[in-house]
Structures are given as structure tokens and as C-alpha cells.
C-alpha positions as CSV (number, residue, x, y, z in Angstrom):
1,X,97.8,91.7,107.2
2,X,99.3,89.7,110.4
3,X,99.4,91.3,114.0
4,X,102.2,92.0,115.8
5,X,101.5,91.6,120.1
6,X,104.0,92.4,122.9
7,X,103.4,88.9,125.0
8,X,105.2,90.3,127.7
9,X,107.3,93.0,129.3
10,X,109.8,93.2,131.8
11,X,112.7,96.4,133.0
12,X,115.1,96.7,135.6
13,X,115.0,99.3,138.1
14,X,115.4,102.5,137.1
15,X,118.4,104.4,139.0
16,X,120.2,107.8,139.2
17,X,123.0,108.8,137.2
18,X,125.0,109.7,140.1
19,X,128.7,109.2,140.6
20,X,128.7,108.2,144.2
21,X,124.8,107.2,144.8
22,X,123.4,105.7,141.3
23,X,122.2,102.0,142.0
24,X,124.1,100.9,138.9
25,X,127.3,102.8,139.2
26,X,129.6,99.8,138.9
27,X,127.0,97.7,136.9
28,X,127.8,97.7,132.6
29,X,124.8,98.9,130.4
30,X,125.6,95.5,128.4
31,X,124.9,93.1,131.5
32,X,122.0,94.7,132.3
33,X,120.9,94.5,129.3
34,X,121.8,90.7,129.4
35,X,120.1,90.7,132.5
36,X,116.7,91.8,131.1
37,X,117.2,89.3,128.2
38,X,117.4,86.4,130.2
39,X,114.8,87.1,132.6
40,X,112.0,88.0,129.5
41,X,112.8,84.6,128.3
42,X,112.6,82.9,132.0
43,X,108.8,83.9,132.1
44,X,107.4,83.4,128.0
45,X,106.8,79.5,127.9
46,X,109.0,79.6,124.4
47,X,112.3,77.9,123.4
48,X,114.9,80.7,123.0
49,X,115.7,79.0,120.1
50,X,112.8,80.4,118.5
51,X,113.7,84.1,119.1
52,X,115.1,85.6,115.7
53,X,116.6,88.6,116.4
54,X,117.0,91.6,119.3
55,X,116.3,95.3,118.3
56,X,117.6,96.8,121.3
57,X,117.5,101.1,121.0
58,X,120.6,102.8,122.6
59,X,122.0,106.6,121.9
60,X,125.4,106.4,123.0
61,X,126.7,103.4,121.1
62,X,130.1,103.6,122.1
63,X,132.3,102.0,125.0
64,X,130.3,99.5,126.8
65,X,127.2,100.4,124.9
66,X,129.2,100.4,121.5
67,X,130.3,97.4,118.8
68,X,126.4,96.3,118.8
69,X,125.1,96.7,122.1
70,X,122.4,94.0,121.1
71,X,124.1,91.1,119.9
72,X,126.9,92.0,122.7
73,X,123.7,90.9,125.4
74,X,122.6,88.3,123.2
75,X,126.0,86.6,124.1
76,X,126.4,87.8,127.5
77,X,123.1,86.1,128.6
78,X,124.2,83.1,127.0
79,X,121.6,82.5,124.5
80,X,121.4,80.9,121.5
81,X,124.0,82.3,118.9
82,X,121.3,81.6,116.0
83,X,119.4,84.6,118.0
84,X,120.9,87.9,116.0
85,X,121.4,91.5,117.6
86,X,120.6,94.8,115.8
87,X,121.4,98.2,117.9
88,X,119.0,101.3,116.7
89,X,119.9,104.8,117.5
90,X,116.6,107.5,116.9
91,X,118.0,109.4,119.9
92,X,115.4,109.9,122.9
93,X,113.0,107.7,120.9
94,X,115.3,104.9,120.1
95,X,113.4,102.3,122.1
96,X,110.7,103.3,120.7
97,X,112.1,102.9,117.3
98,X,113.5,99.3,118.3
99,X,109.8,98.2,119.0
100,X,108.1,99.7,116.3
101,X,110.4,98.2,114.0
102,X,110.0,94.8,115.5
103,X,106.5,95.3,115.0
104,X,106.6,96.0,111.3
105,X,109.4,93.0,110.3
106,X,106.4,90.6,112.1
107,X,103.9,92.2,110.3
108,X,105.5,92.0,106.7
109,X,105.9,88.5,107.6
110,X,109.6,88.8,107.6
111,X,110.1,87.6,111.1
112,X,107.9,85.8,113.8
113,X,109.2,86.0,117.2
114,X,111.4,89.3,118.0
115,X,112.7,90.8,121.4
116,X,113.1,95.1,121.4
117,X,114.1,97.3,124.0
118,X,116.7,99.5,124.5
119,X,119.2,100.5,127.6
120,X,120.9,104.0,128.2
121,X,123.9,104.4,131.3
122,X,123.7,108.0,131.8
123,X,126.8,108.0,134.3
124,X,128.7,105.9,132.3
125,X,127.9,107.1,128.8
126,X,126.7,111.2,129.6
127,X,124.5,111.9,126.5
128,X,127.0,114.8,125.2
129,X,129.9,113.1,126.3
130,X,132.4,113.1,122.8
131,X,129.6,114.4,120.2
132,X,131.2,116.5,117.8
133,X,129.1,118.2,115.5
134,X,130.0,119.9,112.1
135,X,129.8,123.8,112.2
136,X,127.7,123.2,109.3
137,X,124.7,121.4,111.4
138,X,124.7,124.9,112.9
139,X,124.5,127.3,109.8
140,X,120.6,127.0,110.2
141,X,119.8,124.7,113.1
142,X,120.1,125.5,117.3
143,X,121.7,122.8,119.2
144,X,118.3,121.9,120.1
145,X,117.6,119.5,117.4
146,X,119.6,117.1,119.6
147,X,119.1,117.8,123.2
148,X,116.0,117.4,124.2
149,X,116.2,119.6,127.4
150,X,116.8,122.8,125.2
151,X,113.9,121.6,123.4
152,X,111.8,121.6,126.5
153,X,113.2,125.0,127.2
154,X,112.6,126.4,124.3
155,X,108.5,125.2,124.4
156,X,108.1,126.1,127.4
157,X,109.4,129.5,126.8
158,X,107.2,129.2,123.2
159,X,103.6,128.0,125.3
160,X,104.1,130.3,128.3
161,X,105.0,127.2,130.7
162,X,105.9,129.1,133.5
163,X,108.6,127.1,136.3
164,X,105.4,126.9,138.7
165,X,103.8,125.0,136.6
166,X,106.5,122.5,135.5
167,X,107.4,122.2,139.3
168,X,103.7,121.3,140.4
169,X,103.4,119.0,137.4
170,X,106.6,117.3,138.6
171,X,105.4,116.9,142.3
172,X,102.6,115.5,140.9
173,X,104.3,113.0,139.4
174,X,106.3,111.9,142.4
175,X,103.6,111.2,144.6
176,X,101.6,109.4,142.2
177,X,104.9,107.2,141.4
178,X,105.1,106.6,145.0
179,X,101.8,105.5,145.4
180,X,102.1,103.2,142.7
181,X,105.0,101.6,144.3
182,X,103.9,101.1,147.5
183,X,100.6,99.7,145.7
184,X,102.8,96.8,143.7
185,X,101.5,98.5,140.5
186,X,105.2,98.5,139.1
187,X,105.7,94.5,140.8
188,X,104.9,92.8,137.7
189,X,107.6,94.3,135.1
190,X,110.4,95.2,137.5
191,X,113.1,92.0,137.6
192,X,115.1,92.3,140.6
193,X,118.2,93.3,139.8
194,X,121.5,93.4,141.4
195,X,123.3,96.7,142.2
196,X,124.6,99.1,145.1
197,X,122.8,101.2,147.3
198,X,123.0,104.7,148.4
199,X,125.4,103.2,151.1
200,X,127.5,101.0,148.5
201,X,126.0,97.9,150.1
202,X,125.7,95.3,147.3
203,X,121.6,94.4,147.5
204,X,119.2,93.2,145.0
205,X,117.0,96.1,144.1
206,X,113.4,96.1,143.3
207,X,112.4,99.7,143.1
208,X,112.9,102.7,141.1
209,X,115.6,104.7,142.8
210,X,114.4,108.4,141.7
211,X,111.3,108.6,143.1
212,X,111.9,111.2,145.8
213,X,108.8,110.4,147.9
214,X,109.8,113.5,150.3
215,X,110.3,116.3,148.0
216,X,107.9,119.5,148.4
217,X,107.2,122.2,146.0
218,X,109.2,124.6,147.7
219,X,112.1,121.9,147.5
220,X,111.8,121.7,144.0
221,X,111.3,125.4,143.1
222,X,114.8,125.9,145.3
223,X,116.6,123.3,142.2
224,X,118.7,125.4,140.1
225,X,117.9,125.4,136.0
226,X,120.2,122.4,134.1
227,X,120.3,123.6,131.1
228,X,119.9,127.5,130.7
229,X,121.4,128.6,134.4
230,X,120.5,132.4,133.8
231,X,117.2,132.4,132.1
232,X,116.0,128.3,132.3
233,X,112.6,127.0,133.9
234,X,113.8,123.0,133.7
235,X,115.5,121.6,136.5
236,X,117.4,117.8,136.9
């Protein structure tokens, strides 16, 4: 059976979905993903004519993420129109999905040289903005089976994860992201990538944006629940 390897990996900053303060709130989901095509093909030592097809995972195919999100970046980024575009939708794991997939169509021999991803603008495109859902999904199923921050309510509730918990797990987390900024551990995938500031200065960003290097554990137990305001443990 023939191997399938990742010979490299690149991303773009990650930013808040915020309105007024979210690095990429005038920036399209489809350029940036153009973005990240072009600079994954600037570094492999490869022809682009040799790439065969994009799997590219995104939930909220619609608007600017909609008609094909992958083949719309292949074009964007001005690459090769021999190089195809397929857009894969497994919800939260739909990236995931896009890369596994790639994987298996190299390893059935079916294809040799494959890009996957996936992009998600969560100010733009709100993940239960327009969903409609037949009463009948309902008859024996919670909304949960969709939204992944009920779910995580719901286990939580199930394992005994009490809000202490999830807020010292989460402080954790933002220091050791810090640190690993300030190390350069993140340097080598991040592509700088244009956008606005808190401010609205146009500047050419280069780390992730919601890392909040000065929160506390009182700060965060102060956060009100997201998705269950009465009874909820998960904050945003």
C-alpha cells in the first residue's frame, strides 16, 4: 500500500469573530483561503502544475464560503485551472475530513499530489446563521447533534466538569499559547497575512489574535455562560 505524507503546512493567523475588533473583519474567507494556497505552493519546490486537486473543509458553504469554496481559491490565487477544487462539509471536523480524504485518494493510488485544509469566517458566516432544521430531526434528537457547545455542555454536566475546572484548564491554555508565541514556536506555519487591527489600522499580522496573555482566573470565572445563560458552565 503507498503512503500518504503532509510535506508541509502553513495557516494564517487566527483572529476573533468580532464585529468591530476581528483582524479579518473586512477580509473574505475565499481570499484568505487563496492566500494560504499560494503561499503553501511558494515554499514546496513543486510546479503547481503538478497539484491535482484541493479538498478544502468548510461548514457554512454559503455566501462567500458557498458555490465551491475550493475551486473558488484555486482561481483566486491564480493557479493552474487543471488544479480542481472539492469543498467538504463534516461540520467541526471538516478539515479534518478534507485531509483524511486526501490521504486515502493518494493511498488508493487515485491521486499523487493533493492540497486539504479548510477555512471557517465566524463573523461573516455565524455557524447558526440561516440553518433550518426539520421538526422531524427533533422527534428523537437534542439540538446538540449539531452544535458542539451544547455538546460540551451537556458532558460536562454528564462527567461532573465543574466551571472551575474548565476555567483553570482554559488559563492554562493561554499562558502556554503565549509562551509559545513569544518562543517563535508558531513562526514556521503562520504566513503573514494582511488584515486590520484592533485600531482599524491596515497591518500585516503575524500572530494569533485570541490569545489573551493578561486574563486571570477570576477574569474568566466573571465571563457569562454562551450557550445555557441560566444553568451553563462554557463561556466564549
Amino acid at each position: 500500500m503507498r503512503s500518504a505524507v503532509i510535506v508541509e503546512a502553513v495557516r494564517t493567523p487566527i483572529a476573533r469573530a468580532h464585529p468591530e475588533k476581528g483582524y479579518y473583519r473586512d477580509v473574505r474567507a475565499d481570499d484568505l483561503s487563496a492566500h494560504v494556497l499560494r503561499a503553501l505552493l511558494e515554499r514546496v519546490p513543486i510546479p503547481p502544475e503538478l497539484v491535482e486537486d484541493v479538498h478544502w473543509g468548510c461548514v457554512k458553504q454559503e455566501r462567500e464560503q458557498g458555490y465551491d469554496i475550493a475551486r473558488q481559491a484555486v482561481l483566486i490565487a491564480d493557479l493552474p485551472l487543471s488544479i480542481g477544487g472539492v469543498s467538504v462539509n463534516r461540520n467541526c471536523g471538516s478539515s479534518l475530513q478534507a485531509i483524511n480524504q486526501a490521504a486515502a485518494a493518494i493511498m488508493a493510488g487515485c491521486n499523487d499530489i493533493l492540497i486539504a485544509g479548510g477555512v471557517e469566517h465566524m463573523h461573516h458566516l455565524p455557524m447558526d446563521q440561516g440553518f433550518d432544521a426539520s421538526p422531524r430531526l427533533y422527534y428523537r434528537h437534542s439540538p446538540a447533534v449539531f452544535h458542539m457547545g451544547l455538546t460540551a455542555e451537556f458532558l460536562a454536566k454528564k462527567f461532573r466538569i465543574s466551571r472551575r475546572e474548565q476555567d483553570e484548564f482554559a488559563l492554562r491554555s493561554h499562558r502556554l499559547a503565549a509562551a509559545a508565541t513569544d518562543n517563535g514556536d508558531f513562526r514556521g506555519e503562520i504566513i503573514p497575512t494582511w488584515g486590520r487591527d484592533e485600531n482599524g489600522v491596515k497591518k500585516l499580522l503575524t500572530e494569533d489574535q485570541c490569545i489573551r496573555r493578561d486574563t486571570r482566573l477570576e477574569a474568566l470565572a466573571a465571563l457569562k455562560p454562551a450557550f445555557f445563560p441560566d444553568s451553563g458552565t462554557l463561556t466564549s
